[in-house]
LOLOFI-628698 format. One record per residue (C-alpha): residue in three letters; x, y, z; residue number from 1. Coordinates in Angstrom, 2 decimals. Layout:
('ALA',(X,Y,Z),NUM) ...
END
This chain:
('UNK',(0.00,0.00,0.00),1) ('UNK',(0.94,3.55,-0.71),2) ('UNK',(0.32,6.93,0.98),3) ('UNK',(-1.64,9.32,-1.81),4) ('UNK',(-3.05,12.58,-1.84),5) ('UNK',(-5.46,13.87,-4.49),6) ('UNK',(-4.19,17.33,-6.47),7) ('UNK',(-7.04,17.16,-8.97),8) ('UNK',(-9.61,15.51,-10.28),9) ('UNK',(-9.40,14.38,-14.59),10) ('UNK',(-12.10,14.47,-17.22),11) ('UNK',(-12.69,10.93,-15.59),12) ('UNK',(-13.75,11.70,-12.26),13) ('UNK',(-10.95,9.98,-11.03),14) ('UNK',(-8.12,11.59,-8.47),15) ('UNK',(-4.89,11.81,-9.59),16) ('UNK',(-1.71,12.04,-7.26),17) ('UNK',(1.95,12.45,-8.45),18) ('UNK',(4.93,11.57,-7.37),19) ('UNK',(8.18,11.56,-8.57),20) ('UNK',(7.83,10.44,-12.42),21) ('UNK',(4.97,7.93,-11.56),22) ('UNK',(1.14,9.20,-12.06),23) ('UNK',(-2.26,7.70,-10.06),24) ('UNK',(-5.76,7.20,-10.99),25) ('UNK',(-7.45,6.92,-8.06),26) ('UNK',(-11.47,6.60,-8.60),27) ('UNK',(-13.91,7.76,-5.97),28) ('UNK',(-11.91,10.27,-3.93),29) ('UNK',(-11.50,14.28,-3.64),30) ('UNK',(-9.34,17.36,-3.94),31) ('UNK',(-7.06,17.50,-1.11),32) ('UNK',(-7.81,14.03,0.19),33) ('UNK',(-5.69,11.84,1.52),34) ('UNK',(-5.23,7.61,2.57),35) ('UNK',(-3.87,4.40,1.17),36) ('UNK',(-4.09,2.98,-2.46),37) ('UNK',(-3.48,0.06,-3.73),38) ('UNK',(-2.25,-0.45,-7.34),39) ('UNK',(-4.55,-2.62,-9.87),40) ('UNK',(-2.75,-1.98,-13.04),41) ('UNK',(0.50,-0.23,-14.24),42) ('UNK',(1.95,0.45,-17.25),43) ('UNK',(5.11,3.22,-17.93),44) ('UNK',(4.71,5.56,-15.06),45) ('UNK',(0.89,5.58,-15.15),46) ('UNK',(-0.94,4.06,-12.24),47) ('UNK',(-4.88,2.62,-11.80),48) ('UNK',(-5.36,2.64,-7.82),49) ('UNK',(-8.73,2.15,-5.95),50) ('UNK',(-8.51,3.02,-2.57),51) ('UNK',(-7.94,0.84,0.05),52) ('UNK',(-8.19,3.39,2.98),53) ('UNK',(-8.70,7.35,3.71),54) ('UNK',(-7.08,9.29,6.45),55) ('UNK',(-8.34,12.87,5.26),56) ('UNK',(-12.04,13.61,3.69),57) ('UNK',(-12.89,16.10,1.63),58) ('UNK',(-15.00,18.22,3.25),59) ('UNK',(-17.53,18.49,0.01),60) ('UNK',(-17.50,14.60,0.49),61) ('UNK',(-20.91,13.28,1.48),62) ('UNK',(-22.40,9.84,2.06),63) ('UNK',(-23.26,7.79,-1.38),64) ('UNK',(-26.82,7.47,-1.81),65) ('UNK',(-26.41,4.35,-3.44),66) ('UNK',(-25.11,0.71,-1.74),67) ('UNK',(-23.25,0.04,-4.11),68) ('UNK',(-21.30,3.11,-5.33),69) ('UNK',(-17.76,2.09,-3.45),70) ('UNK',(-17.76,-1.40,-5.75),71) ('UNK',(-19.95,-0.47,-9.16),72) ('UNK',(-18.19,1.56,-11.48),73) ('UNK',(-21.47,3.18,-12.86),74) ('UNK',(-21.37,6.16,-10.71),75) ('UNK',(-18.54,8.38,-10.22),76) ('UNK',(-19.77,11.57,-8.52),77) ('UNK',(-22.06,10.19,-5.59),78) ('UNK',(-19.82,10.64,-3.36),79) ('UNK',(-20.46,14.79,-3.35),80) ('UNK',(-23.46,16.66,-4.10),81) ('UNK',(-24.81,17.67,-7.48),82) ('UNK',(-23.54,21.20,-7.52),83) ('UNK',(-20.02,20.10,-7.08),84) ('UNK',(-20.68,17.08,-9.48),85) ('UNK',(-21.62,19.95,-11.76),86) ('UNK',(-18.72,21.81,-10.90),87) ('UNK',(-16.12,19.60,-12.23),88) ('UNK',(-17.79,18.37,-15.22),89) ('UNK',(-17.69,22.63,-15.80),90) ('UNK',(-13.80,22.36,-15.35),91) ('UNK',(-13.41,19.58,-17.71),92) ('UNK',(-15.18,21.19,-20.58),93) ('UNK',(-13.34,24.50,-20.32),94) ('UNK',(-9.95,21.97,-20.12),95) ('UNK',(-11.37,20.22,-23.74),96) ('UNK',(-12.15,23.89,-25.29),97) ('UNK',(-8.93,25.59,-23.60),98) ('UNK',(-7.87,25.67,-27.57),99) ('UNK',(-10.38,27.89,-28.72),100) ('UNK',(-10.68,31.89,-27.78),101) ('UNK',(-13.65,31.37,-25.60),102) ('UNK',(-15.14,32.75,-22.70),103) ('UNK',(-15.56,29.36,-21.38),104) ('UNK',(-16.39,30.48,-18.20),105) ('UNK',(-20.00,31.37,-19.03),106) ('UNK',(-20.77,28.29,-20.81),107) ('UNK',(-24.29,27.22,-20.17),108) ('UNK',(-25.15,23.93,-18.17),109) ('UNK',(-28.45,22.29,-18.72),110) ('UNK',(-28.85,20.04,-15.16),111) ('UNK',(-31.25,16.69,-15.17),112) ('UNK',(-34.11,17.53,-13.15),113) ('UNK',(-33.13,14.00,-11.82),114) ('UNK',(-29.74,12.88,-10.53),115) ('UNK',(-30.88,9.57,-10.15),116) ('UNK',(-33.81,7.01,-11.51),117) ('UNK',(-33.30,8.39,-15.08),118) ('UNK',(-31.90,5.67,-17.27),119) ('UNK',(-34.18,4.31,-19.65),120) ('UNK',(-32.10,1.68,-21.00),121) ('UNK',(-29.26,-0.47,-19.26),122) ('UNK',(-27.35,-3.48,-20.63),123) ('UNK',(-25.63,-5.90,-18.44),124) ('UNK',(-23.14,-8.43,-18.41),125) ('UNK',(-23.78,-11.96,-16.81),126) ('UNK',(-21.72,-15.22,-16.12),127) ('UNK',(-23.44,-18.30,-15.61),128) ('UNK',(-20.29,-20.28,-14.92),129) ('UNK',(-20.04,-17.66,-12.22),130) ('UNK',(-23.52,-17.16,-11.11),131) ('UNK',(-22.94,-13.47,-11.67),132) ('UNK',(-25.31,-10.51,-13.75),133) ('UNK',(-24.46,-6.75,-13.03),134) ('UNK',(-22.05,-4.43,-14.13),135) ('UNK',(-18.89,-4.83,-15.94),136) ('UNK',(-15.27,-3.43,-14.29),137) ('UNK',(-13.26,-3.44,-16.62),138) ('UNK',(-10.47,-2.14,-14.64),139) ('UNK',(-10.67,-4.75,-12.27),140) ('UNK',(-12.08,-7.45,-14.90),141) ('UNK',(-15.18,-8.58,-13.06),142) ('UNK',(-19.01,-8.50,-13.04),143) ('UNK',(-19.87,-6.18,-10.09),144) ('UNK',(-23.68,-7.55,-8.77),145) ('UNK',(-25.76,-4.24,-8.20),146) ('UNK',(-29.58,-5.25,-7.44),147) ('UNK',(-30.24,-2.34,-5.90),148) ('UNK',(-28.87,-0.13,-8.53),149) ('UNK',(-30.85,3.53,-8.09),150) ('UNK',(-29.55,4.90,-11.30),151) ('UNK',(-32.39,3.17,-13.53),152) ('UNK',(-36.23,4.51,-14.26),153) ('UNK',(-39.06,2.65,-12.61),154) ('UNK',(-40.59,0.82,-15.13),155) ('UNK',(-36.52,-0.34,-16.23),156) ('UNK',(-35.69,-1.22,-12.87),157) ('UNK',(-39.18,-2.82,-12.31),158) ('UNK',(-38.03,-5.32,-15.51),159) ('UNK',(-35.04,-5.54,-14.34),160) ('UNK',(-35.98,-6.93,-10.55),161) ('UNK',(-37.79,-9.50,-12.30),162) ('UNK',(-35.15,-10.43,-14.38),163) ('UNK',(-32.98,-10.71,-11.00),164) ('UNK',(-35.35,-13.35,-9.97),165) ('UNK',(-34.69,-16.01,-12.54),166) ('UNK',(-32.24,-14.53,-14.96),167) ('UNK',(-30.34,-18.14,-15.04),168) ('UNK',(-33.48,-19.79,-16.66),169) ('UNK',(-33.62,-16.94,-19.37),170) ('UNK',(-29.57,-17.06,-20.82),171) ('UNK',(-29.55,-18.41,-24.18),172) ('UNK',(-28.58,-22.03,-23.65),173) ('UNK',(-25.94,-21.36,-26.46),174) ('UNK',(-24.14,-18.18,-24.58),175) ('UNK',(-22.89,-18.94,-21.18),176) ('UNK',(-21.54,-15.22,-20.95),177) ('UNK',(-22.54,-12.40,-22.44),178) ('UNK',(-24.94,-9.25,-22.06),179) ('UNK',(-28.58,-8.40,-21.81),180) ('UNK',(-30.21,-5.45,-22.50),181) ('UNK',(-33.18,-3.45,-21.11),182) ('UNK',(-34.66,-0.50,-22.54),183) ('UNK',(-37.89,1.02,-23.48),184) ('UNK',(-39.57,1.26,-26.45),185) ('UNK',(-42.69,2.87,-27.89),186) ('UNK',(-44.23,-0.85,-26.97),187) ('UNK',(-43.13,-0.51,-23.75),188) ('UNK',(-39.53,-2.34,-21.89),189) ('UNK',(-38.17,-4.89,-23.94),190) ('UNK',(-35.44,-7.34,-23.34),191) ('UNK',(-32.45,-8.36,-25.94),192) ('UNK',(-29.63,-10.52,-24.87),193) ('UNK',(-26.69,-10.29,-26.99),194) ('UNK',(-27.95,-8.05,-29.62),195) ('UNK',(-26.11,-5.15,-30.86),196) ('UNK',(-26.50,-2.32,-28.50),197) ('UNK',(-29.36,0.13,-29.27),198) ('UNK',(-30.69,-2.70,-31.29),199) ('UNK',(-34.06,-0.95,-31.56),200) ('UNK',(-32.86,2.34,-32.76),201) ('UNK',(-30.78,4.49,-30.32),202) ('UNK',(-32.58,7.05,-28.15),203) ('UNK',(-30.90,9.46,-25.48),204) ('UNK',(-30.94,7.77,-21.84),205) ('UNK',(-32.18,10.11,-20.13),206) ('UNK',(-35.51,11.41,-21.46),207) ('UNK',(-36.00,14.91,-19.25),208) ('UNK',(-32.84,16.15,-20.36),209) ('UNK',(-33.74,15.22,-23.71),210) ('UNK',(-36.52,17.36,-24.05),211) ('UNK',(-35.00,20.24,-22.00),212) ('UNK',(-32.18,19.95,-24.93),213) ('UNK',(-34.21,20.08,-27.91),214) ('UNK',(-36.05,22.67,-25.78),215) ('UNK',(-32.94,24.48,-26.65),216) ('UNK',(-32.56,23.61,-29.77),217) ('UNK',(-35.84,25.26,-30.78),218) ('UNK',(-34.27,28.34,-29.18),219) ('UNK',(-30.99,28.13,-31.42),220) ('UNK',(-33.42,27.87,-34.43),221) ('UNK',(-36.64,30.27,-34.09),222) ('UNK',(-37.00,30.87,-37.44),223) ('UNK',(-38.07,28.55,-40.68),224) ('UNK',(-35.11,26.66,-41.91),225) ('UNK',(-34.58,27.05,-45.43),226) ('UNK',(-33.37,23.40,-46.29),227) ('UNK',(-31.98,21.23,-42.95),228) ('UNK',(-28.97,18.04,-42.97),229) ('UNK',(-29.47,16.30,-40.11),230) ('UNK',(-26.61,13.76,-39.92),231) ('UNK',(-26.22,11.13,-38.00),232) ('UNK',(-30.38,12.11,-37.34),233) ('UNK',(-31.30,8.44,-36.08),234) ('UNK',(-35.12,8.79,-36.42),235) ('UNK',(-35.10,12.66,-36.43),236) ('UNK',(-35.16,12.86,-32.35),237) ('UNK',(-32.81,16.78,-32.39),238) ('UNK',(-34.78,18.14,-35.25),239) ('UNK',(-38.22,16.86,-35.04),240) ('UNK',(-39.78,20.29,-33.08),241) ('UNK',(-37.94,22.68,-35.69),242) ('UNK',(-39.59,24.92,-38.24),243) ('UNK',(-37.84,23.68,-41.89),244) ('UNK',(-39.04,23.83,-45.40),245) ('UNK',(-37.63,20.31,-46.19),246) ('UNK',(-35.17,18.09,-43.99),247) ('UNK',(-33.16,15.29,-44.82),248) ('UNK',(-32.24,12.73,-41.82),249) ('UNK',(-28.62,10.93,-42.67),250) ('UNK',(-27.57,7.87,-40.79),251) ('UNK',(-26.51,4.13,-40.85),252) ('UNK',(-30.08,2.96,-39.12),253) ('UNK',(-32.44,2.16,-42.22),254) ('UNK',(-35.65,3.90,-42.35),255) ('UNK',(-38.42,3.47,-44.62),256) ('UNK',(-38.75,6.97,-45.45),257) ('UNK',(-38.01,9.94,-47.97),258) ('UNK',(-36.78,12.33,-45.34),259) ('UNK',(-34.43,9.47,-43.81),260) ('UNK',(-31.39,8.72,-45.78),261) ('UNK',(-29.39,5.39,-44.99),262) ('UNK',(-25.71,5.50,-45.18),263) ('UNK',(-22.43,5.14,-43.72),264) ('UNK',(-21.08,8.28,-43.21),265) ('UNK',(-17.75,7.13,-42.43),266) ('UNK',(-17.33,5.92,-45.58),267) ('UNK',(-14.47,7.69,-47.20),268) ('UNK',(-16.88,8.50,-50.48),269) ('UNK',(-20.11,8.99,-48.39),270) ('UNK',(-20.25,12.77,-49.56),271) ('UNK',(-20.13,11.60,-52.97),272) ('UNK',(-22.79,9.14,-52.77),273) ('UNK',(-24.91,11.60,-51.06),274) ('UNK',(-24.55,14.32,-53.46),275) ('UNK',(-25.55,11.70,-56.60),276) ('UNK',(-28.69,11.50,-55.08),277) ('UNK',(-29.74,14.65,-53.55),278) ('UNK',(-29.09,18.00,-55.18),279) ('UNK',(-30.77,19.76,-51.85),280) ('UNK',(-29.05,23.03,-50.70),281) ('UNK',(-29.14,23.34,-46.72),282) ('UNK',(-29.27,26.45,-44.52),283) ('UNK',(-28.99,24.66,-41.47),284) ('UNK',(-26.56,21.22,-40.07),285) ('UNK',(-27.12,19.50,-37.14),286) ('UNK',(-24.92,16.57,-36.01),287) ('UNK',(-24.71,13.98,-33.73),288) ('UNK',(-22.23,11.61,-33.86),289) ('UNK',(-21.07,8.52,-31.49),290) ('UNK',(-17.99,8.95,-29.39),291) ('UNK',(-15.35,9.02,-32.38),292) ('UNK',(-16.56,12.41,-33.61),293) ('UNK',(-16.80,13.20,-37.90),294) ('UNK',(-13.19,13.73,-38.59),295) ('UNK',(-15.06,14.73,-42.73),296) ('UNK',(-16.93,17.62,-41.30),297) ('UNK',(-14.99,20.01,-42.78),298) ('UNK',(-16.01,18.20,-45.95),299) ('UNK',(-19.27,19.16,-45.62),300) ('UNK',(-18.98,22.43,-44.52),301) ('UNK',(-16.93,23.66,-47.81),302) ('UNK',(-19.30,21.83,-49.47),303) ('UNK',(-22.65,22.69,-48.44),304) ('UNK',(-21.47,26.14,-47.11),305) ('UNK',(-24.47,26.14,-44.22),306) ('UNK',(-25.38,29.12,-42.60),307) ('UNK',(-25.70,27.60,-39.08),308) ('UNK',(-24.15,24.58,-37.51),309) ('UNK',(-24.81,22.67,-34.38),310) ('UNK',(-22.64,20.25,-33.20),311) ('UNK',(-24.01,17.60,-30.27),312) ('UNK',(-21.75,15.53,-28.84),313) ('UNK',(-21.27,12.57,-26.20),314) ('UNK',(-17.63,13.19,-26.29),315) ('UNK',(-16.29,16.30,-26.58),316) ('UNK',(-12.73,16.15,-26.83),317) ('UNK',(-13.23,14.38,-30.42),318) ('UNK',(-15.63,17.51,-30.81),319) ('UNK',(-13.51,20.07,-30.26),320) ('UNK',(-10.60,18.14,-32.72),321) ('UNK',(-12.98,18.34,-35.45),322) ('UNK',(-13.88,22.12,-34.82),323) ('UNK',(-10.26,22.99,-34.36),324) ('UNK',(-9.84,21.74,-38.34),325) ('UNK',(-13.51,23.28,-39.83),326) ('UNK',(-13.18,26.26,-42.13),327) ('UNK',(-12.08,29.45,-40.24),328) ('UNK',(-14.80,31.15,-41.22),329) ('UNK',(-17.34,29.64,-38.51),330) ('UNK',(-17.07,31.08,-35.58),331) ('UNK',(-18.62,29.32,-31.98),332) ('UNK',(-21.97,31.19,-30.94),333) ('UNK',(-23.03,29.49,-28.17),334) ('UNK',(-21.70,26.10,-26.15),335) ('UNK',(-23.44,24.43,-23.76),336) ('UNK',(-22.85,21.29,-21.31),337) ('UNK',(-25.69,18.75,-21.26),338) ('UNK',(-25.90,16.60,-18.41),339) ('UNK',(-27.60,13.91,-19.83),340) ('UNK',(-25.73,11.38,-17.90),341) ('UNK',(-25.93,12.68,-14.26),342) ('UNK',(-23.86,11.01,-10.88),343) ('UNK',(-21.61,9.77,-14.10),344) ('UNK',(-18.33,11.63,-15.16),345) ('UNK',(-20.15,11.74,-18.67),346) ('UNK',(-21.79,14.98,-20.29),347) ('UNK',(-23.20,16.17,-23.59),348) ('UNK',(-21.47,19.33,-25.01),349) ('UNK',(-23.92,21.09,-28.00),350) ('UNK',(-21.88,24.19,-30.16),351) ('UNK',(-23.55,26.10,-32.39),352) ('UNK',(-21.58,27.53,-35.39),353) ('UNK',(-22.29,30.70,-37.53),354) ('UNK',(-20.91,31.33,-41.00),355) ('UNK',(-19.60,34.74,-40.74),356) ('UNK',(-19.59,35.09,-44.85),357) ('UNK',(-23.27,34.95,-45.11),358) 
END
């Protein structure tokens, strides 16, 4: 065991301590705390810790709502309260956009009306060899049982306590391992067990915050659009409530529709293919795509030459690499954090774009 104290806390929520040329993650802890750790996993000079005791507590610190929130690695934040939870996900956004000339300071924060009992979808993993459904860790390589979980909705965790009760009976007979799925649908909470995530069509988590974000969305976009690209639209959910003359959804989910267009947009000619087949001119782009960001937006943007842009993203440190390489000519309006993913180090960022030519 080693003696630690916490400097900071990373875009992770995890405490890091220094010393001499070595560097530790240590999950669940504070500024200014100090105790024991004990090292899971190193690898040149960088450390993974948990904690094995604390000497000094943060004074911010409070007592986890949830049972389990010292062994799942769900949650990160429960061990303060929501304004400080909010407080460092603020710091790690103005650390992603430090690039750009910014008064990052005022960036806008939409909260979840509900820090916990939001999730409308969950997948676990399960064991049978093991007798074991909950949680993956990856850090520590094990299934982390969580029954009493508080970070699902009521009719989710409702499914999911049943499934608790004879889970063993309902594992493919073929797939001794493997995950399970819960989510809801417009047919109500369905069950898949190892489907592709999102199997049904992939839908924001946390429905309140949804709303109050395309709530502001509406706000970016008062006016009638003259011609709106929504890529990576999935079934339209950002753009639905806007005022357009015509819309065309992009993405790799296949819809039986005119307005939705199926395609790979990672594909290196997907611009091509699109313009073959749809000579539309668009005022307005909204994006949304997963966790690797759309290295080609620039692409689009000398292309189509929109007058506004918004950018959503569940990651933004790929976000702000792709603005960093978009024409000069679009300058950042507005940026907000989305806390779509509250108790969680995890956060939406939306940036709206204006073409300063037109």
């Amino acid at each position: 065991m080693k003696l630690f104290e916490i400097d900071h806390l990373d875009p992770m929520g995890q405490g890091v301590f220094k010393q001499n040329d070595q560097v530790y993650f240590i999950p669940k802890t504070l500024p200014g705390e100090t105790g024991y750790l004990k090292v899971l996993k190193q690898t040149k000079g960088v450390n993974f810790a948990r904690v094995d005791s604390l000497n000094d507590k943060s004074k911010i610190r409070v007592e986890p709502i949830c049972s389990h929130f010292h062994e799942c690695p769900g949650c990160h934040y429960l061990h303060t309260d929501y304004k400080n939870e909010i407080e460092f996900k603020k710091r790690s956004y103005q650390k992603v956009f430090s690039k750009f000339n910014l008064n990052i300071q005022d960036v806008n924060v939409i909260q979840s009306p509900n820090r916990v009992e939001y999730r409308n979808r969950i997948q676990l993993h399960y064991n049978l060899t093991q007798n074991k459904i909950g949680f993956i860790d990856a850090r520590e390589k094990k299934i982390v049982s969580v029954p009493n979980c508080i970070i699902m909705n009521q009719e989710v965790k409702t499914s999911y306590q049943a499934l608790l009760s004879n889970w063993q009976k309902l594992v493919p007979k073929k797939y001794p391992k493997g995950h399970v799925e819960i989510y809801h649908t417009l047919d109500g909470v369905k069950t898949s067990w190892n489907r592709p995530y999102a199997e049904a069509g992939f839908s924001q988590v946390n429905e309140a915050v949804n709303q109050l974000m395309k709530k502001a969305i509406s706000d970016f976009f008062p006016k009638q659009i003259n011609g709106l690209l929504d890529l990576f639209g999935g079934n339209g959910n950002l753009s639905n409530a806007l005022n357009y003359t015509q819309r065309i959804c992009v993405d790799h989910y296949k819809t039986p529709s005119k307005e939705f267009y199926h395609l790979d947009l990672f594909a290196d000619n997907a611009l091509e293919k699109f313009n073959s087949e749809n000579k539309n001119s668009f005022e307005t782009i909204i994006l949304d795509p997963p966790r690797s960001g759309f290295k080609n937006l620039s692409q689009w943007l000398e292309h189509f030459n929109p007058k506004e842009v918004l950018y959503v993203s569940c990651h933004p440190s790929t976000q702000a690499r792709d603005l960093l390489n978009i024409p000069p000519h679009y300058k950042i309006t507005s940026f907000y954090l989305v806390d779509l993913f509250p108790a969680t180090h995890h956060y939406e960022s939306m940036v709206k774009l204006t073409n300063t030519k037109l």
